[in-house]
Each structure stands twice: as structure tokens, then as C-alpha cells.
C-alpha angles and dihedrals in degrees: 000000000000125000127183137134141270131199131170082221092255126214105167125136112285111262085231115025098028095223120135124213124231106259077236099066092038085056095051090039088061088054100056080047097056086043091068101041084071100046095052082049102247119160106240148353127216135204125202133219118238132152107188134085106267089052121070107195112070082154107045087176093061090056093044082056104055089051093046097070086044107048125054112203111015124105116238118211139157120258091220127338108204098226094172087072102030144082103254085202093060094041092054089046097048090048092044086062097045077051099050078038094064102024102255101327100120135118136186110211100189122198134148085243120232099250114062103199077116094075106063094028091066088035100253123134119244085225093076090049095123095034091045089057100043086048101046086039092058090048097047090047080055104048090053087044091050140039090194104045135180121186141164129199145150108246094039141062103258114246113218111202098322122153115232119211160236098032124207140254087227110075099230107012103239116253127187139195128234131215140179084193105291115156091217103051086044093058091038088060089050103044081047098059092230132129114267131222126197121201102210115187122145137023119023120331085218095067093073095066090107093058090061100052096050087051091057092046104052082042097063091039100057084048107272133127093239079197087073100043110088119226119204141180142212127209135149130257156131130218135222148166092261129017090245095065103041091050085049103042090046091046097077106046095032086051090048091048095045096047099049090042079046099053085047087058111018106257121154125262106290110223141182083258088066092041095056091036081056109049085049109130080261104053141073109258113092097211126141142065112316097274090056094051099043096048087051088051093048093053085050091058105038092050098028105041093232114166092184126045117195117189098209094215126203113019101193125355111318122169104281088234089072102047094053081053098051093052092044088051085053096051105038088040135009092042094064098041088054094049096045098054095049090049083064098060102033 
């Protein structure tokens, strides 16, 4: 079982104080972040795509970068790459460096995001959202297959017996797929062969049991040992010494950040109601003292079939010191509770 971290690189105003932090010092501050990760000997460490105000990190691979040379044993992924709107050339060389970088610890977790400032931005049409991603899917799969590579496709120039480099330490560069619980994409991961992450965020996590198992079907019937292929998931959280503190010092900025995504998309007023409903052993939000965390990682994985676990932390701008302390909390203590109890039914 694997367990890391994974952050959108947040700036928004802080929930209490209202000031709002440079991108710049956010960015350092996730290095320092990832830094420790490594150092508390979690698994891996992930880095979303955003292009709007209140998200740092429009180039999750420049980040990974600086922490590579800098860090010794974590993974470093996306969280997600938006490849619809994106160059798979320059996504699979990007990556190939972070992975040269960090001697073959890099991963591609690839997703259509669920924000889409990205399309017109880089000047595609939200009406190809589902052909932009299977085409740029089935590139990107290529390029990691083939050194020389000719390809032809609609929404990008054709490439006619290139070589693309550098090429990575990992053969083949690992590529995920990532998913918010849609069937298709499900199947599509499956039918694929590829590693599957699941951002589960609201309602119960055992719900998406029968995700899992879809995605293990279609991925023995198109040919693949679903008991090689990782599943992962991706909730938010926070981590302190008692449950108390960790639910009141995760209420502010997770309220900020669900009531402006809300107003964007017509969700109701979140309120501390929903947020304790939420972090109930039941719900979706990993909030409390380490007990409380790593029973409700192990029920995950006893009822979901998750093989990777990733605490999204923080969600919103929180004071750099608890995060850190929250990683470190993750690292020194929930992570070896967790590992120990499924060695013992496994």
C-alpha cells in the first residue's frame, strides 16, 4: 500500500485573514513540501494542473523538477496533466527529464481536469473535450512505446518518423489515468492496460466499489492481470494531533474553496454541517488525529480495492507550518499503521 500527497498548489485568500500569498512563495513552499515527504518516507508526491489565479502550478513538471534533484526515494506524478489541451510531445518530454532528473521516479497521471480555463486559453473547442483526450491519449501511449515515431491525427500537426527525446530511465515511463467516476473512462483505463486513479471526493468512497470492479473487468478482458495494474485514490484531507484541531483548522480554507467552486457550478452553501457530515468514518474527507486517518485508509482499502492512497492537503490556503505537519503526521504515523494492518491480511 502506498500512500503521498497530493496539492493543486493553492493561492487563494486566506479563509480568515483574507491575504493572499505571491504564486512564487506557494511554489517554493511545495517544495519544501515535497522535500519532506521524502524525508517522512511516503510513497509519492503529486502535482496538479491549473491555469487560473487562485492555482500556482500551470507546469506541474517544473515543479517536479526542482524537487527531483532535491529528494532521493518519492515518486513524483501529475495530479492531473491536462493532456486535452495540451502537446503530448512536450508532456512525455517534460516528464522524461523529471524522470532523468530523479533517476526513474516519474509518473504521468493523465486526466481532462475538472476546470477548463485551459481550452481556450490554448485555443481548443470544448466540443472536442472527449476526442481531444482519446487522441492525445493514444500519442502520448506511442511516443513512450517508440523512439522513431509517426503519427497522424485531427487536432494535431502529424509527425512523420521523428525521434522524440530525451527518453526516460523508466521503460515505459508510467502513465495513469485519471478519473472523477466516470464509467468510460473507467473502462477506457482498463481496456488500456494503465493504472487508474480515482479522485474521490464527495459522497462515500464505497461507493466506488463498483468502479473498481469494472475497471478490472474490462481490464482482463481486453487481456491484462488486473492484479498488476495499481489503483489509486484521491480525497482530501489534513492531519493533526487530535481530531478537534484538524476538523477546525480544515473547516475555513475547505469552506472558502467549496463555496467559490460552488457559486461557479451551482452547488449549495457548504457548511460546517457538510464538513463534519463529510469527514464521518463514512465520508470522504480524511480529517482527524492519525488513528482516525489510518482506520479510515484501511476501510478504503479493505471495501474499495485501492492500492494508493493520496491525502490532497491543503485544500485552500492553510499556514505552511500545518501542512508540513500534516505531511509529517502522514509519514511518521498513519503510514505505518496502514501498512502494517494490511500486512496482516494480506
Amino acid at each position: 500500500m502506498e500512500l503521498g500527497i497530493s496539492t493543486f498548489v493553492e493561492a487563494t485568500p486566506d479563509a480568515q485573514t483574507g491575504e493572499v500569498i505571491s504564486h512564487a512563495q506557494r511554489i517554493r513552499e511545495v517544495v519544501e513540501e515535497i522535500k519532506l515527504a521524502d524525508q517522512v518516507g511516503l510513497d509519492v508526491f503529486g502535482v496538479g494542473e491549473h491555469h487560473r489565479e487562485d492555482f500556482a502550478a500551470s507546469s506541474p513538471a517544473v515543479i517536479l523538477a526542482a524537487a527531483a534533484s532535491q529528494t532521493e526515494r518519492i515518486r513524483l506524478t501529475s495530479a492531473v496533466t491536462v493532456l486535452s489541451s495540451d502537446d503530448p510531445v512536450r508532456v512525455f518530454q517534460d516528464f522524461a527529464t523529471v524522470d532523468g532528473i530523479s533517476n526513474g521516479r516519474a509518473e504521468i497521471m493523465a486526466g481532462r481536469g475538472s476546470f477548463i480555463e485551459s481550452f481556450p486559453l490554448f485555443g481548443y473547442d470544448l466540443h472536442d473535450y472527449d476526442e481531444l483526450f482519446n487522441e492525445k491519449l493514444e500519442l502520448l501511449l506511442k511516443l513512450r512505446e517508440n523512439e522513431i515515431v509517426s503519427w497522424k491525427g485531427k487536432h494535431r500537426p502529424a509527425i512523420q518518423h521523428r525521434g522524440v527525446y530525451p527518453r526516460p530511465v523508466q521503460n515505459p515511463l508510467p502513465v495513469w489515468i485519471g478519473s472523477g467516476g466516470n464509467p468510460e473512462s473507467v473502462v477506457r483505463a482498463g481496456q488500456l492496460g494503465l493504472p487508474l486513479v480515482l479522485a474521490i471526493i464527495g459522497g462515500r468512497p464505497t461507493q466506488f466499489a463498483p468502479l473498481v470492479e469494472l475497471y478490472k473487468k474490462a481490464a482482463a478482458q481486453a487481456g491484462h492481470d488486473p492484479l498488476n495494474l495499481p489503483i489509486a485514490s484521491h480525497s482530501h484531507g489534513f492531519i493533526a494531533e487530535s481530531t478537534e484541531k484538524a476538523a477546525d483548522k480544515f473547516f475555513p480554507s475547505t469552506q472558502h474553496v467549496m463555496n467559490v467552486i460552488g457559486r461557479e457550478r451551482g452547488w449549495s452553501h457548504y457548511d460546517r454541517s457538510s464538513f463534519d457530515a463529510a469527514r464521518s468514518f463514512e465520508g470522504a474527507l480524511y480529517v482527524g488525529d492519525p488513528d482516525t486517518v489510518a482506520e479510515k485508509i484501511i476501510h478504503l482499502r479493505k471495501n474499495v480495492g485501492i492500492t494508493r492512497f493520496m491525502l490532497h492537503c491543503p485544500l485552500g490556503t492553510m499556514p505552511h507550518e500545518d501542512v508540513m505537519r500534516s505531511i509529517e503526521l502522514l509519514g511518521t504515523e498513519v503510514a505505518p499503521r496502514v501498512r502494517e494492518e494490511i500486512l496482516k491480511w494480506e
